[in-house]
Phi, psi and omega in degrees: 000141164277150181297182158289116174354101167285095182318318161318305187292304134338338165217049162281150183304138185226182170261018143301158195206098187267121163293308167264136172294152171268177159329148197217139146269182202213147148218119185259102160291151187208071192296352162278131161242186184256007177190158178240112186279147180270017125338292214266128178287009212260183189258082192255168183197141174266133169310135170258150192039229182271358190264030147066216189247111210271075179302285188329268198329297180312336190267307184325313212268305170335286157004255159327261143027290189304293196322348177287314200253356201278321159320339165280319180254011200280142196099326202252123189324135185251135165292319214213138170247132186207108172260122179225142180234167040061182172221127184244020138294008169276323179291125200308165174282331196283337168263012169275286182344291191291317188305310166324296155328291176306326191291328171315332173254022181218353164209164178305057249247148182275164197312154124068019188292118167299132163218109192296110153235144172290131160221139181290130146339337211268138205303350188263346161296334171297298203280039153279325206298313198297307196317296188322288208278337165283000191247018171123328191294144180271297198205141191259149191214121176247114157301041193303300215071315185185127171272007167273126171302304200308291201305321166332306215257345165282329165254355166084037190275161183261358163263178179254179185300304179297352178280320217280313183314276201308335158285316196318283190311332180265309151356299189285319175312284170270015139264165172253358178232171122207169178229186183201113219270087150248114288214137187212153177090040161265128189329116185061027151277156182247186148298299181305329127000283197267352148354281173315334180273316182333299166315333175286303186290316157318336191288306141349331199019087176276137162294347164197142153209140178250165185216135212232140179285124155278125130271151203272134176244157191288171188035041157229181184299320175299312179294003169230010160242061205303145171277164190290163174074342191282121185314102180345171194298300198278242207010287168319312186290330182286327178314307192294322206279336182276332200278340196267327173296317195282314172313316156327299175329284198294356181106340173280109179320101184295076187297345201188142191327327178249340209250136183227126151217158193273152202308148145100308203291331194322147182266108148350320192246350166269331176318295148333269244255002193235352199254356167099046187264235212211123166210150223238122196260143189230127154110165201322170161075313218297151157273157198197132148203138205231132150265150165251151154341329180194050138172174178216126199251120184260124176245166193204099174325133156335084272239317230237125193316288175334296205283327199295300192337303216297296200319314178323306169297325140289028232352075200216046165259019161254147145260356170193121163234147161214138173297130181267135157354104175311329173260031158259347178238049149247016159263352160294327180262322190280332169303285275224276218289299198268033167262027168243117207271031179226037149057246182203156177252169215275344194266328168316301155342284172334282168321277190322289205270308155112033165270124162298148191281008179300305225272353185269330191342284214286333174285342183276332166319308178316296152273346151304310172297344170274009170066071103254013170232175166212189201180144165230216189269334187251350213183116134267149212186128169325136168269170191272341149283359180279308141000272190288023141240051192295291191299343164276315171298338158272014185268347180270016178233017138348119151326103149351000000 
């Protein structure tokens, strides 16, 4: 376990030198789904049996938790809110409304502040959504996937095609924003295939969707059952070239590597966390990264629901804090900034990291002569060969 944040300690003079703090987010895990797909790496828990979701006792510890932490953020204002899982749609509307409501009375939330929340297709969760959004929700992220039964049942998800149609349809029915999560590079998808989801889903004019390559991730079911079938590399590179054709087509912008949205829709809160802001992790698991005057520090919650409550209430729910490396972070800022296809401005840097932009010179030279990058006086942004070799071009601002 880590001891508690010392605030003091935490703004002692350091060799950074930030002028400003950045944008600061709230991100709430809400760790129960009702099955763990066998795909996903996140810190997830299957409902065990009838005993549903120890909704009360969790809003407690959650609580508890911010008030722990709120001297690390005091004064400062939140943009974005992300109730994330987990399927954090299991939770009644009436304990998102109280959990919402407290974080309202414990921190600033800014005009007109997004509040994300994930939900599974599945029918008694749908017919939460409109209670969602009276409870406070801004924006909705539906874990659709797919419109295929076959490939459904291939990710081991636990709704069907009518379930995923019929959330879509109530989703446009209560927001005024929402997204829609979907997955391509699936066991025995072809083109047409995936066509056909393509098709499903633009028949919405969805205001945003991301759409994510499965990957086999370690320690899941899959990295020790790999599935059958899964489509080759250019098969996949072709996949990407119809979903940036067919989205274009429909109006929608590739603003960031996974995410296609319509003008006004871009997610507030993935903006943050990909443009190198703040965001502030609460709940089993949550993740954190906070900036100070002369350093910026990554926290990590107590990972296992049970042991977070009980700790939480004692105010003992960080498990792991560290100051990040002044030569770690323009490989940190750079994972996050050039998955944006309007890149970053060069004084943002500075401002983010409290780094002279001298230390980046050479690698972006670098990748400018390999054409994956472009440049002005003011901003850099990725080329569409930057895009496809994403990960080597952020491996060049890699620590010596």
């Amino acid at each position: 376990m880590a001891n508690a944040p010392d605030v003091l300690d935490l703004m002692r003079p350091g060799s950074l030198q930030l002028p400003a703090l950045p944008p600061l987010s709230l991100y709430v895990h809400l760790p129960w789904c009702l099955k763990k797909c066998p795909y996903c790496d996140f810190n997830s828990h299957a409902v065990q049996g009838g005993a549903g979701v120890p909704e009360q006792a969790y809003v407690d510890a959650l609580m508890a938790d911010l008030q722990q932490a709120l001297p690390l953020v005091w004064g400062r204002q939140v943009h974005s809110i992300f109730l994330g899982g987990g399927t954090p749609s299991l939770f009644s509307p009436d304990a998102i409304h109280g959990l919402l409501s407290q974080i309202r009375a414990l921190l600033p939330l800014a005009p007109m502040c997004e509040i994300t929340l994930e939900a599974n297709p599945g029918t008694f969760e749908r017919e939460r959504f409109a209670a969602f959004a009276q409870a406070g929700v801004t924006r909705l992220s539906i874990g659709v996937q797919s419109f295929n039964d076959a490939h459904l049942k291939a990710l081991g998800r636990v709704h069907d095609r009518a379930q995923a149609l019929a959330a879509v349809e109530e989703a446009a029915h209560s927001f005024d924003t929402f997204n829609l999560d979907i997955m391509y590079a699936l066991p025995g998808q072809d083109m047409a295939d995936l066509r056909q989801d393509l098709d499903q889903a633009l028949q919405f004019a969805p205001p945003h969707i991301s759409i994510y390559h499965l990957t086999i991730e370690p320690n899941t079911y899959f990295a020790k059952y790999p599935p059958k079938a899964l489509p080759d590399e250019d098969s996949a590179y072709g996949m990407l070239d119809l979903i940036t054709e067919r989205t274009a087509a429909a109006g929608m912008e590739r603003y960031e590597v996974s995410a296609y949205a319509r003008p006004g829709h871009a997610c507030v809160h993935n903006q943050n966390y990909w443009g190198f802001g703040d965001y502030l992790g609460i709940g089993a698991g949550a993740h954190g990264k906070l900036s100070f005057p002369h350093r910026i520090v990554r926290q990590v919650k107590v990972r296992e629901p049970q042991r977070y409550m009980e700790l939480a209430l004692r105010g003992e729910a960080l498990a792991q804090q560290h100051e990040v490396a002044r030569e770690d972070l323009p490989f940190e800022f750079m994972l996050n900034a050039l998955r944006l296809r309007n890149g970053f401005a060069l004084a943002d840097f500075g401002d983010r990291t409290g780094l002279p932009i001298t230390v980046i010179q050479r690698p972006l030279e670098e990748a400018e002569r390999r054409g994956w990058i472009a440049r002005d006086f003011a901003r850099v942004w990725p080329t569409e060969q930057g895009f496809d070799f994403l990960s080597d071009l952020q491996a060049l601002f890699l620590p010596d």
